[in-house]
C-alpha positions in Angstrom: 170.9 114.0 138.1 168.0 115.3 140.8 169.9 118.3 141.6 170.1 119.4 137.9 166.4 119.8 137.3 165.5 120.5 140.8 164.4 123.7 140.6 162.3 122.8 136.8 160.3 120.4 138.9 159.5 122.6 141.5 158.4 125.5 139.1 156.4 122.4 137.0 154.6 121.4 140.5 153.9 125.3 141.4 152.2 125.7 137.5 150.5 122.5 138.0 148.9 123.8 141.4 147.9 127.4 139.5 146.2 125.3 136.9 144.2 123.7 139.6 143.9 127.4 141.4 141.9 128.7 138.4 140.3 125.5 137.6 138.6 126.1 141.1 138.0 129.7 140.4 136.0 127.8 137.1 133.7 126.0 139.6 133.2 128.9 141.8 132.2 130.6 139.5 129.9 128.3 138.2 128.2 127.7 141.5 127.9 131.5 142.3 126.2 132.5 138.8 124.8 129.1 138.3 126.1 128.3 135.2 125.5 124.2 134.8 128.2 122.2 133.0 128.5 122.1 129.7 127.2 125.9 129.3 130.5 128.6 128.8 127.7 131.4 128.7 126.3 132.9 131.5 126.6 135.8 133.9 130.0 137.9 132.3 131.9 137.4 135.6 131.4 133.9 135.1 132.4 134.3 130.8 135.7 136.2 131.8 137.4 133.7 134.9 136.2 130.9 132.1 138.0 132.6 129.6 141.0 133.3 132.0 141.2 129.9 132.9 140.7 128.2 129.2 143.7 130.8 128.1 145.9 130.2 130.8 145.6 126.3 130.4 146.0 126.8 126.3 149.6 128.0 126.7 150.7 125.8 129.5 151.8 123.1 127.5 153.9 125.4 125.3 155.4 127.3 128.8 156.3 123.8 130.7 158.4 122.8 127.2 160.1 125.9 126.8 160.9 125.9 130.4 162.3 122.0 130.9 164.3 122.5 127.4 165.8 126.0 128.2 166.7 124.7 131.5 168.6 121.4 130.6 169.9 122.9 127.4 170.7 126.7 128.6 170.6 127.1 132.2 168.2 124.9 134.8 168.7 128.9 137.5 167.9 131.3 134.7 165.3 129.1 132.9 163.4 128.9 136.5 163.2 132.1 137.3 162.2 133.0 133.8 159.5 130.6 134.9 158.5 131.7 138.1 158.2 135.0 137.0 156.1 133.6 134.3 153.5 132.1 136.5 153.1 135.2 138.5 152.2 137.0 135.5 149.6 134.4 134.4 148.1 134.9 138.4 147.8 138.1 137.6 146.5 137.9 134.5 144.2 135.8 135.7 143.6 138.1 138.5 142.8 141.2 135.8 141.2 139.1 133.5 138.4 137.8 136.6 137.4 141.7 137.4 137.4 143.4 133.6 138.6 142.0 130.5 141.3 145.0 129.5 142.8 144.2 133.2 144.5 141.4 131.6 146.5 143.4 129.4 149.7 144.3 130.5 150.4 141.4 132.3 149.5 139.1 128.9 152.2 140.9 127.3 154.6 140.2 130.1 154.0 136.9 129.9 154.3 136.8 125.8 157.7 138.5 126.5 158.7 135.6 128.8 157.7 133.4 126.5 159.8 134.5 123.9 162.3 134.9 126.1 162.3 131.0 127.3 162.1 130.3 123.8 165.3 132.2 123.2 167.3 130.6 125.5 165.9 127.0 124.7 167.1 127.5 120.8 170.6 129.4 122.3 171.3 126.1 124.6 170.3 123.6 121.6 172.4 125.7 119.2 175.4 125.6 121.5 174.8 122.0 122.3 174.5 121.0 118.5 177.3 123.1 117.3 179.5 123.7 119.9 182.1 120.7 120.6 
């Protein structure tokens, strides 16, 4: 059973660890402009790696589904690359996002588009496993 979801619980334990990577960036951040918790206003380097890190965490939920159910339903290989490739665009996101706010554009679409792709391949492998003998 392990080896069938190996590679989904090693791309869940890499997102978990960028979560905690921007999280980090949050209290850097904090520290350097002096912005005391519970304040999300402050110096604008400050406002945009908060606002990096709030978005990235909002969708992380909804990538860690799509990615466990595509991969035990379509393909655990595909479904983890599609989710590697995911986190590195949310790092670099993350990365654009810290030094201007349009930096973050092109690699928010990427990640959209993988996304949508994950959620194509979770509804393809429920479809086949729900109609398919």
């Amino acid at each position: 059973m392990r080896n069938q979801i190996d590679l989904l619980a090693a791309v869940t334990v890499l997102g978990v660890l960028e979560q905690a990577f921007f999280l980090l960036q949050v209290i850097y951040a904090r520290r350097k402009h002096k912005v005391s918790p519970p304040e999300t206003r402050g110096h604008p380097e400050f406002e945009r790696i908060f606002r990096a890190q709030v978005n990235c965490s909002e969708y992380f939920p909804i990538f860690i589904s799509l990615l466990w159910v595509a991969g035990i339903f379509f393909h655990q290989g595909v479904a983890a690359v599609c989710g590697l490739l995911y986190l590195y665009t949310r790092f670099k996101y993350f990365q654009g996002y810290a030094v201007e706010a349009q930096g973050r554009l092109r690699p928010l679409y990427a990640s959209a588009w993988l996304l949508w792709l994950l959620l194509g391949l979770a509804v393809a492998g429920l479809l086949a496993h729900f109609l398919l003998p």
